[in-house]
N, C-alpha and C positions, 0 to 999 in steps of 0.2 A: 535208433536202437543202440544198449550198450554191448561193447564185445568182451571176449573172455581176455583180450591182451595183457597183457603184461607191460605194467609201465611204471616199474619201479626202478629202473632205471635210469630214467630221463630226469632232467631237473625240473622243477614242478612251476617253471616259469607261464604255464597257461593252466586254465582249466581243464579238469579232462572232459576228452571229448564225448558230445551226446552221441557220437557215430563215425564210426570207422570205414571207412572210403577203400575200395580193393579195386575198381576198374573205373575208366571215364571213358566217353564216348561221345564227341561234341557235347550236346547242351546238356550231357547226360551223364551221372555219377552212381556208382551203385555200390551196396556196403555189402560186407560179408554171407547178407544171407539173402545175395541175391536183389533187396526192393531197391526200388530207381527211383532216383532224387531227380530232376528240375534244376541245373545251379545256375541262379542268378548272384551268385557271387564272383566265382569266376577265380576263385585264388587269389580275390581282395583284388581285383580288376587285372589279373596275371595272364589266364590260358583264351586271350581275344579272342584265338581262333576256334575254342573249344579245345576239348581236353584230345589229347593223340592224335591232334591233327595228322593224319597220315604223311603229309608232305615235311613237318616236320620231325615225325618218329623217324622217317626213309633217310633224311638228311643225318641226321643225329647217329644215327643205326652204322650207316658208311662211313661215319666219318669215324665213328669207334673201332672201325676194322681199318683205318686207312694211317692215322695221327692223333693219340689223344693230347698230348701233351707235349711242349718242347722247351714254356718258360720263356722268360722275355732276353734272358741273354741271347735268342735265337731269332730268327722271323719266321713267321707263318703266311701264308699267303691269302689267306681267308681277313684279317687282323682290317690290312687295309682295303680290302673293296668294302666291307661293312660298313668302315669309317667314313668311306665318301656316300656311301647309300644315307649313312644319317646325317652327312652334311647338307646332300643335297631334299631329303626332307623335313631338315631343318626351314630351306628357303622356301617349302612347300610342296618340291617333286621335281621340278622342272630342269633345273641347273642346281649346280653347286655353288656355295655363297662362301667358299675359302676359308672356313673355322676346319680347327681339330678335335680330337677324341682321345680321350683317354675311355681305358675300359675299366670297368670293374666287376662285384662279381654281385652286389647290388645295389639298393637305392642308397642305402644308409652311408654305403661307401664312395658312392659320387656326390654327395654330400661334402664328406669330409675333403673328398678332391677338389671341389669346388670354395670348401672354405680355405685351405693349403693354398691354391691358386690365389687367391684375392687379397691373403696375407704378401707373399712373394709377389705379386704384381704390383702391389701399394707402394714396393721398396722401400719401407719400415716405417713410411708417413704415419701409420696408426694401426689396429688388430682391431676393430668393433664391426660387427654384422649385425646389420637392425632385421628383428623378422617380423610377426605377427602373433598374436593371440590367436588361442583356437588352431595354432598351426602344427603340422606335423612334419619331421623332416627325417628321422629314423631313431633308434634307440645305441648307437654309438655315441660312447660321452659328448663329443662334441655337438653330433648330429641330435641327441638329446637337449642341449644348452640352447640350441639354437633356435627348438620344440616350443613350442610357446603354451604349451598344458602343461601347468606348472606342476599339477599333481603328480603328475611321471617325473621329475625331478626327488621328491620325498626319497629320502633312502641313502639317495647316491653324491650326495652333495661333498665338497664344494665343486660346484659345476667347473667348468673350462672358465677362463675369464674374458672377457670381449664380445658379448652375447646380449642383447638388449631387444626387449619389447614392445609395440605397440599394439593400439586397435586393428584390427583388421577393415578396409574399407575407411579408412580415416586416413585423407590425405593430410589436411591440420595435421595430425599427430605424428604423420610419416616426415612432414617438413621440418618440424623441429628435432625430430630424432636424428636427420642426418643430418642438422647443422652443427650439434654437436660435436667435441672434439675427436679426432683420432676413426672416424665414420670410414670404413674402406668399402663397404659390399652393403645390398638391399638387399634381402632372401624372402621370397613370398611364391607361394603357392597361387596359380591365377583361378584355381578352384578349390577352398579347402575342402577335401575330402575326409579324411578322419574327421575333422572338426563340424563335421553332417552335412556335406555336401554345400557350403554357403559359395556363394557365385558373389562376387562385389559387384560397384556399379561400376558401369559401361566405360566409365574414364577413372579410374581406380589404377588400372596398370597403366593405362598412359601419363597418369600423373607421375609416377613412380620414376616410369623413363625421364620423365622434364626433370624430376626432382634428382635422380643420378646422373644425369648429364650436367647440371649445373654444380653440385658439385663434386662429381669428380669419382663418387664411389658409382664401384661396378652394380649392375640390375641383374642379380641372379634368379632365374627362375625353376622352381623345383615343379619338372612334369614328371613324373616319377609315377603318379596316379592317372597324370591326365592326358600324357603321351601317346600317340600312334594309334590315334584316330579315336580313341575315348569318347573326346565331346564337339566331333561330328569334324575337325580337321587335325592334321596330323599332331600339331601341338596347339592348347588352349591358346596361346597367346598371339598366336597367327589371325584368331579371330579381326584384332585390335588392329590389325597393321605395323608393331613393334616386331624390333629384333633386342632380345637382350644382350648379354654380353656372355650370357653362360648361363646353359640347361644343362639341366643333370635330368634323368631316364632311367627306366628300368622296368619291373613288373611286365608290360606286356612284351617289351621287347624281346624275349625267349621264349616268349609264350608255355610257360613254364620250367626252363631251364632257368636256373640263376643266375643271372649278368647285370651289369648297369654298366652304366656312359655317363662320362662329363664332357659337352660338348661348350668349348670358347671360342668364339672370335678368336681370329690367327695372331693378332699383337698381343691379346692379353692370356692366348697360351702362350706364345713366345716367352714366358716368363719362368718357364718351367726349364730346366735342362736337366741333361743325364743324373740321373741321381735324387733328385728333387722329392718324386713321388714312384711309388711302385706298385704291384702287384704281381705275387707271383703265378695265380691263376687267369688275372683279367688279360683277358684277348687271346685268352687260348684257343687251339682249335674245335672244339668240341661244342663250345659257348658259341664259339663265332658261326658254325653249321649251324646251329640251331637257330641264330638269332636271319642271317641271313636266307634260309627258308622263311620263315615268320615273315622276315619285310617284303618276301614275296610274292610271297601268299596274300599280304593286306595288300600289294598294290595291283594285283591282279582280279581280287574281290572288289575292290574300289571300298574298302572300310568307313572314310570318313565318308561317304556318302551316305554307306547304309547306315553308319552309327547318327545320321542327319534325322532318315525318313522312318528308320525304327525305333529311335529314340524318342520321336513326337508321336509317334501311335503307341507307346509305354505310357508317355505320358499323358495321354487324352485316357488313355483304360486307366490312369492309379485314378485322376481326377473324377470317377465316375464311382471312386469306393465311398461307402458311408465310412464317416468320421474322418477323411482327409481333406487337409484348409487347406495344404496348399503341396505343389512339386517343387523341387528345386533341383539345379542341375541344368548339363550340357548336352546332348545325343543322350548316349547309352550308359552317363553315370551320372542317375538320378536319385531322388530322397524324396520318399512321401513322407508330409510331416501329418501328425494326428493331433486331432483338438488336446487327447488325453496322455499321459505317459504309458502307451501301452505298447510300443513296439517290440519290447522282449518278448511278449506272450505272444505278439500275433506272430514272431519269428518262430519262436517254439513249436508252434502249433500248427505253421506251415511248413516247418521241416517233419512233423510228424505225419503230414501228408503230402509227403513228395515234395516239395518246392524251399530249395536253400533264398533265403535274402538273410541280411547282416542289418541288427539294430544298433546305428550309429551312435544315436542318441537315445536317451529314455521315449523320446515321442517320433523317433525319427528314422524310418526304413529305409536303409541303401540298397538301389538295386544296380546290379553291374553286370548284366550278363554277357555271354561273348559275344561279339558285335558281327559273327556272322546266323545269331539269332532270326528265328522266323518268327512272322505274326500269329500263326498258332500257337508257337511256343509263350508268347505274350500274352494270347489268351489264356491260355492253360494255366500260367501262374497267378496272371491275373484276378483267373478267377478263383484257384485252390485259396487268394489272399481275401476274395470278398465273403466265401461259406466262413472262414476264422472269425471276419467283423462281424458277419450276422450271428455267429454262434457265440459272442463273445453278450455277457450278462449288460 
């Protein structure tokens, strides 16, 4: 429905919205007059645990009456147990595998930390970060350049310089990009998610790691989408058996608070010192309650398990809709794709009956729900998505 809001205000950077959101409740959203939406979107794969997750409204809430703010010329105590919680979910869960953390305050921003880092670690051998087509990495200049949909460049040109393209899934074309001159850093997402959910093949990112170890440039991995437990373990690329050299994070990590992380290996943060990189909100206390609840709550739920076993009961119910050829995706962030271009309407028209999904593509349905989702809850959108296909001429 639309609301009576007022938004002339705001700069007109989105479309305005079909619906105004005033309360959330796990898997549950509801707009001003009261009706309850289904979101299988999830804040573009942001609130995992569902929306106000109690444990961390409670964390968030005390920590507002305790220390909101103090800025990095200071220390917080919150700042670094977080940082060893993502180090040591970096290796998986078990121990800590010795990388650092910088904080920020989202994805677009550990982005830019992680290209900052690679420039200064290269120590000025060269400035070029090869990414992918179809890729997304945030809408800061940089983190823009780096964006491989070209169309979102139109406007803002001339990009940053040292920014260069490939196929996605194309090792050939990844080998010759980084033998090229002045190559410091690989940037690649191990699931494109804006770009409709495409998964490469199975030695895609381990080719990537052969190809930056031989020569020389760092293998940056943006989980940003695909992070803390998304697509069924804590980070995509754990699947593979690789360690990059630098993850950058965000989205679920706050579970709706705004934060990000760039997380490096210890030598190739070592490249950083005082002064280098900043932020004057990242790792403050308020982010850091919040994000610290969150990682608690996923490891006490055991997330990348259920994002495993409710992930594939999503996917066996899209496979059973008329007009979808195929699924795509990892756990809990998957893509029905449809013979025909019609995933905006069936979006439409399943948000007009309760149930949020996100048309990534013209033919291509993202669904992200939070990954402490139930199977009824599966059926229920599942099915609010199959009355659209049959109703649909």
């Amino acid at each position: 429905m639309t609301t009576a809001v007022d938004r002339s205000a705001l700069m007109h950077t989105y479309r305005d919205p079909s619906v105004t959101f005033v309360k959330g409740s796990g898997t549950r959203l509801y707009d001003a007059a009261g009706k309850e939406y289904l979101d299988f979107v999830s804040g573009l794969a942001v609130t995992s645990l569902g929306h106000c997750h109690p444990a961390v409204a409670d964390a968030v809430a005390l920590q507002a009456r305790t220390l909101e703010h103090v800025s990095n010329l200071y220390g917080n105590t919150l700042a670094p147990d977080v940082a060893s919680t993502i180090d040591r979910l970096i290796g998986g869960g078990e121990e800590r595998v010795g990388g650092q953390v910088f904080f920020s305050n989202s994805g677009a921003e550990a982005i830019e930390c992680a290209i900052k880092l690679a420039r200064r670690y290269s120590g000025g051998r060269g400035a070029n970060v090869v990414s992918a087509f179809g890729g997304f990495h945030g809408r800061t200049l940089a983190a823009l350049a780096a964006t491989g949909q070209i169309e979102k460049h139109a406007g803002f040109e001339p990009m940053p310089a040292g920014f260069s393209h490939v196929p996605y899934d194309d090792v050939d074309a990844l080998v010759d990009a980084v033998s090229g001159p002045g190559v410091i850093a690989v940037l690649l997402e191990p699931i494109q998610g804006e770009g409709g959910v495409v998964v490469p093949s199975s030695d895609y990112l381990r080719a990537a790691r052969r190809i930056c170890d031989e020569s020389g440039a760092l293998m940056i991995v943006d989980e940003v989408q695909t992070g803390f437990g998304r697509t069924g373990s804590w980070f995509a690329f754990q699947r593979l058996g690789l360690v990059p050299d630098v993850v950058t994070m965000a989205k679920a990590l706050g579970n709706g608070f705004p934060v990000g992380a760039c997380w490096a290996k210890a030598e190739v943060a070592a490249a950083f010192g005082p002064g280098d990189h900043g932020s004057t909100f990242g790792g403050q206390p308020l982010a850091m309650a919040a994000v610290r609840a969150t990682l608690d709550v996923m490891e006490r739920e055991n997330v990348c398990e259920r994002a495993r076993v409710t992930g594939e009961y999503l996917r066996r119910s899209l496979l059973t809709l008329p007009g979808v050829k195929e699924v795509r995706g990892e756990g809990l962030l998957l893509a029905a794709v449809f013979n025909n271009p019609i995933a905006g309407v069936v979006a439409a028209n399943a948000e007009s009956a309760g149930v949020l999904v996100n048309p990534v593509r013209r033919d291509t349905l993202r669904l992200a729900p939070p990954l402490l989702v139930s199977n009824d809850d599966v059926d229920a959108a599942v099915g609010v998505i199959r009355g659209v296909l049959r109703s649909l001429p």
